[in-house]
N, C-alpha and C positions, 0 to 999 in steps of 0.2 A: 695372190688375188686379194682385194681389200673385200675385207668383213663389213658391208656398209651396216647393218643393225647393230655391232659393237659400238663402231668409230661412233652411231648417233646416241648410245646410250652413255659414249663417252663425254660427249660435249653437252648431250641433255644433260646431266649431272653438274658438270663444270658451270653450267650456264643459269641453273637454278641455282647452286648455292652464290655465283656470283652477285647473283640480282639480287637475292635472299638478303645479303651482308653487307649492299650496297646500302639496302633501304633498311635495313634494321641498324645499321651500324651508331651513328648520331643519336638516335634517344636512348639505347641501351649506356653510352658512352655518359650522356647527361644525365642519366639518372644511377650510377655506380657511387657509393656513398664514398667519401676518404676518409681517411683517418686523421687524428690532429696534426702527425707531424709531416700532411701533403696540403689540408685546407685548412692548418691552424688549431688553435686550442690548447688547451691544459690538461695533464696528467697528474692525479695525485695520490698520493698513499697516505693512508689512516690507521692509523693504530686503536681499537675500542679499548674503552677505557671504566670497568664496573663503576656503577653508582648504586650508596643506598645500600650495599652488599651485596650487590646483585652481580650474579658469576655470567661470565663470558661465556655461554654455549652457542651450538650451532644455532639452534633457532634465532637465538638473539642477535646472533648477526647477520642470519636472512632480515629480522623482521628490522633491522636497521638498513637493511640493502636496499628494501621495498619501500622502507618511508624514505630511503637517499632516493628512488627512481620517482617517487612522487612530487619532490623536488625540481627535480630535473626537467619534470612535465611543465614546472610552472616558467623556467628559463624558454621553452622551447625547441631542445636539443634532441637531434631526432638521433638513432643508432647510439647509444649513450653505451659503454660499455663500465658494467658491475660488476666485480667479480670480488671473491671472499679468499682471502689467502690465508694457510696456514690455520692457528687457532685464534687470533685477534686482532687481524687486518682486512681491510677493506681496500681494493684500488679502484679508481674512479677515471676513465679517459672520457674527455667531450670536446668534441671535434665542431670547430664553427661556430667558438661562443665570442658574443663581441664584446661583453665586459666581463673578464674572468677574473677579477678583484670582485665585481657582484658577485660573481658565480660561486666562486670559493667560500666567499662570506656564508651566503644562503646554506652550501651542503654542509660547511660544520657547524654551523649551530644550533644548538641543541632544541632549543625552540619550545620549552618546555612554560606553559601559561601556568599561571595561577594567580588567583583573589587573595588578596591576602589584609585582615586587620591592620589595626594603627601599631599592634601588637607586635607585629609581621607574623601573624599564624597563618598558615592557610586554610582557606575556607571551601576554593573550589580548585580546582586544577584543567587541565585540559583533558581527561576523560569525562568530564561532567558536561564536555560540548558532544550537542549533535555532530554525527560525521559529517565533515564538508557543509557545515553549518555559520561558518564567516564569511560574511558578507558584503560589499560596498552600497553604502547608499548617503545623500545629502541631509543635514540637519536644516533648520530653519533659515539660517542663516545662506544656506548652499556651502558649507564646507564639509569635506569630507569625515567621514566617522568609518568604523567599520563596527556590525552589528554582529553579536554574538549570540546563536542560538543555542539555550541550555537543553540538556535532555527533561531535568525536572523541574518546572515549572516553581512548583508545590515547595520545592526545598530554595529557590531563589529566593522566593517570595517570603522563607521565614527567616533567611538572612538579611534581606534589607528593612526587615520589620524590626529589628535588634538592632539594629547599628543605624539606624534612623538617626540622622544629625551629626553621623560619624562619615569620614573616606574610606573607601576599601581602592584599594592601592592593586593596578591589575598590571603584573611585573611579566615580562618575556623574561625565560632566563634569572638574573639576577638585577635584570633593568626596569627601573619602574616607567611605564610606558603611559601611562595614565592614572591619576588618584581622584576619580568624583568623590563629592560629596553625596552621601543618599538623604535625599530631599523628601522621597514620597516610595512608601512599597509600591514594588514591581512583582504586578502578576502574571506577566504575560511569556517571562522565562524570556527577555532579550537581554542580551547587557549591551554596554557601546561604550567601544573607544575612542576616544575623539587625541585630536592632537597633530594628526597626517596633515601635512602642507598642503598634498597633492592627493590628484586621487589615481596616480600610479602610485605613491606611495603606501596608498591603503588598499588596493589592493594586490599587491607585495608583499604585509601584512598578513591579510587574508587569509590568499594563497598556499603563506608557508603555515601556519595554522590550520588550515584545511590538508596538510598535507601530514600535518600531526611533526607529537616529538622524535626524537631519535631516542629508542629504548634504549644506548648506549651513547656516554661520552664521546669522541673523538678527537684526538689528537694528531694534527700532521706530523707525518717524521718525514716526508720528501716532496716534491712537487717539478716538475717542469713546463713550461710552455713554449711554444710555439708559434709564432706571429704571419698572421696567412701572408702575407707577401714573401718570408722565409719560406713557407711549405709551398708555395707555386711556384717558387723557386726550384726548388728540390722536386718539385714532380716535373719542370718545363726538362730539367738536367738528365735526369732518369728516361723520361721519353728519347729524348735525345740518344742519349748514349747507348740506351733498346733499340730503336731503330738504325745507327751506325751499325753494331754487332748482328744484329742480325741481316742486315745487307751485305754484308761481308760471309756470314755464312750461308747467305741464299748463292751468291755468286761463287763460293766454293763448290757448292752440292752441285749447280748447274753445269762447272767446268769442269767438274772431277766425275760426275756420272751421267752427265749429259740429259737425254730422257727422262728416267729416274728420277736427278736429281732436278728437273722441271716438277714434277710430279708432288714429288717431299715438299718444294718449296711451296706447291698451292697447300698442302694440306696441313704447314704450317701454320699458313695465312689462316686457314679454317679450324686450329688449333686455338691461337691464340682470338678468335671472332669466338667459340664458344666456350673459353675461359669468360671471357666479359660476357656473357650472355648469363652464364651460371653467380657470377656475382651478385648482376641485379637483381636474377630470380631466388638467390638466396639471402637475399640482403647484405652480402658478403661485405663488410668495412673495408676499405684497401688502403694497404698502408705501406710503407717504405720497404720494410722485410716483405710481404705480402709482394712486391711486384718484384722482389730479389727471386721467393720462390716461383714467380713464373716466370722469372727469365731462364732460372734452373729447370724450369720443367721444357720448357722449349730446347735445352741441351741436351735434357732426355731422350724429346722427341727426335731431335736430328741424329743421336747416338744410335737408336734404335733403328733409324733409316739408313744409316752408312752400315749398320751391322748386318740389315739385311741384303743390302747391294752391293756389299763385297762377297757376301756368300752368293749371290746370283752370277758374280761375274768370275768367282770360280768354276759353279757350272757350267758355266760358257766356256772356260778356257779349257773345262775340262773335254768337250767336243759334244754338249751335248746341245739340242735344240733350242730357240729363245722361250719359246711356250714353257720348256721343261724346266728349264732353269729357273726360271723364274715360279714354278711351283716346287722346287725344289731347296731353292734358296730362301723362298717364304718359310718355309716346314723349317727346314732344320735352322732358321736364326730365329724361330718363337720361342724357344724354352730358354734360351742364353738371355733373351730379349727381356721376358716374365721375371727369370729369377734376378738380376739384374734390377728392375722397377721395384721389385718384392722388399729386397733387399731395404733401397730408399723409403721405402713407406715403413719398414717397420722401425729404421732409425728414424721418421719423420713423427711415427705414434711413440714411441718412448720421448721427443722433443716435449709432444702434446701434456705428456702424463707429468714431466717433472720440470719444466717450464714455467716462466712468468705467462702473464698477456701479452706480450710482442711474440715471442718464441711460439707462442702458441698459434696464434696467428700465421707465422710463417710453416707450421709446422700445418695448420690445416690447409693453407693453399697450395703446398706444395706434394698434399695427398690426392687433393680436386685435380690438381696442372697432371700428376703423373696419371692419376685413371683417363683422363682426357688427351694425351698423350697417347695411351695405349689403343685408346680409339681410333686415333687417327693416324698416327704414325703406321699402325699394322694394320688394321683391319683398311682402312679408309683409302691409305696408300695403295694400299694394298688392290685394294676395288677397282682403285683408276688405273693402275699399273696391267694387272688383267685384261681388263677391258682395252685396253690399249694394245696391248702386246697380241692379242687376239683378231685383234682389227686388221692386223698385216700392212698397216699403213708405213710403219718404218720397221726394217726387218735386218738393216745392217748392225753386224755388232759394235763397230764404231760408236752406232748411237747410243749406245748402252754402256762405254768407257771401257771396251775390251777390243784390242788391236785384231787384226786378221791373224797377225801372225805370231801373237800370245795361243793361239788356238793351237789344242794337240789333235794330233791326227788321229782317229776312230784306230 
């Protein structure tokens, strides 16, 4: 006799998450970040490099990571990955930049200001500027300048009082970017550089002054890029080749375990809808490895569902009830199931610990795919499988991939 409050609590379920993944499916999908080598961009490695005698510590190549990310701010690259390797390197990926000759230029240079005499002494340098204190604004003329705010007024003002009728020579780096003449003291603690064509180009300027020096040298020793018609490339091939593979293993599970494997195959489908879901809400980058480890984790999930429904369909052969078997074959394929996932995550955290940024990467989504896996593959499966078998709606063993006459006699 059919269970009709199962069968409804069966298909209420099926029917929410369907609609659920219908209508979430398209913005979760548009709003999933890539990585450079699916929507383009540059990779590159840094080597820091003392200045001045100034020793390589950890702080010093935070505090060089932090003015590289303030940098980064002014290109506009969003999910920018930093990361500090070893004791004197820095690696930089930015995914979605459209001029990565600017972009390169900007993160290595050193960017370091300074006033400097006819002498070449220095007078002031770039700590003597207010924070985020360069500015764009128009001269008389309307060409661009960019304006520099000092912290001391009082000490400006007793250097242009000295060198009155002399240039102070105001150098980026080792480039002299502007040389006035001082004409008249200044008390009001501005300076201005004039010189910018444009007034993208000042403030560009600005910007990277506002974003300060790099407490550290840097040296590239690698670099790669990626040209986004290449990486949508690469991501059109990979979708492709995901979805072949897994057509072919939904049509295995469904011909080799019938019901079941109906079953496995939706909560695939709900596997792989709340990987993407977990992405966006963790800002997750995806990146070539990164959809390698969820295709691995989707072989998890199905492993674990053949492991549990061969062990159900020996309870069946062995004569016992469908109800039973299938509480029985749940039980005893969970701990094969567990230590098995276990296994994969702790070779997936040893990946994490001694791993570059790609490896790491595949190594954290491939810990998210298998805990997400375990959700659904067993528990989730599991639920609908229940629920179903309870229903008495299909009660032959055939439907479930076990012959009449595979069945031992009580």
């Amino acid at each position: 006799m059919i269970r009709l409050n199962r069968l409804l609590g069966f298909i209420a379920i099926i029917v929410v998450l369907t609609v659920l993944m219908i209508a979430t499916i398209k913005p979760v999908l548009n709003n999933i970040t890539l990585g450079l080598d699916l929507q383009g961009g540059f990779e590159v490695l840094y080597q820091a490099i003392p200045t001045d005698g100034q020793e390589i510590t950890t702080q010093a190549l935070k505090e060089t990571a932090a003015a590289i990310d303030r940098r980064i701010d002014v290109l506009g690259v969003t999910e920018p990955r930093i990361e500090i390797e070893g004791t004197d390197r820095i690696r930089i990926q930015l995914a979605g930049v459209p001029d990565q000759d600017a972009a390169r230029e900007l993160l290595g240079k050193p960017a370091k200001l300074t006033f400097r005499n006819v002498n070449n002494e220095i007078l002031l340098d770039g700590s003597d500027l207010v924070e985020g204190g360069a500015s764009v604004d128009l001269d008389k003329i309307g060409r661009p300048v960019v304006v520099l705010k000092l912290k001391d007024a009082d000490k400006f003002r007793d250097i242009t009082a000295k060198y009155i009728g002399q240039s102070i020579g105001i150098y980026l780096d080792e480039e002299l970017i502007t040389n006035p003449v001082v004409n008249q003291v200044i008390s009001t603690g501005d300076a201005i550089i004039t010189g910018q064509e444009t007034v993208e180009e000042a403030q560009e300027l600005a910007d990277l002054l506002n974003a300060g020096a790099l407490p550290l040298d840097l040296k590239e020793l690698q670099s790669q890029s990626v040209g986004a018609t290449l990486g949508m490339k690469a991501l059109e091939l990979t979708i492709k080749a995901g979805i072949i593979g897994a057509i072919f293993v939904l049509l295995f599970m469904i011909f080799y375990y019938r019901v079941p494997g109906i079953i496995a195959s939706y909560a695939l489908v709900v596997y792989v809808y709340l990987i993407l879901v977990l992405f966006w809400l963790l800002h997750v980058t995806l990146t070539l490895p990164g959809i390698a480890a969820l295709v691995l984790g989707v072989g998890m999930a199905i492993d674990a569902n053949i492991i549990t429904y061969e062990r159900i369909k020996e309870e069946l052969k062995s004569g016992k009830s469908l109800l039973s078997s299938v509480r029985a074959g749940s039980r005893r394929s969970l701990s094969t199931i567990i230590d098995a996932n276990i296994t994969t995550i702790l070779a997936a955290i040893v990946l994490y610990i001694f791993g570059t940024s790609l490896i790491r990467g595949f190594a954290i989504t491939l810990i998210v795919s298998i805990i997400v896996s375990l959700i659904t593959a067993v528990y989730g499966s599991k639920l609908l499988l229940n629920l179903f078998v309870k229903s008495n709606l299909v009660t032959n063993p055939r439907a479930y991939g076990v012959k009449e006459e595979e069945i031992s006699e009580l």
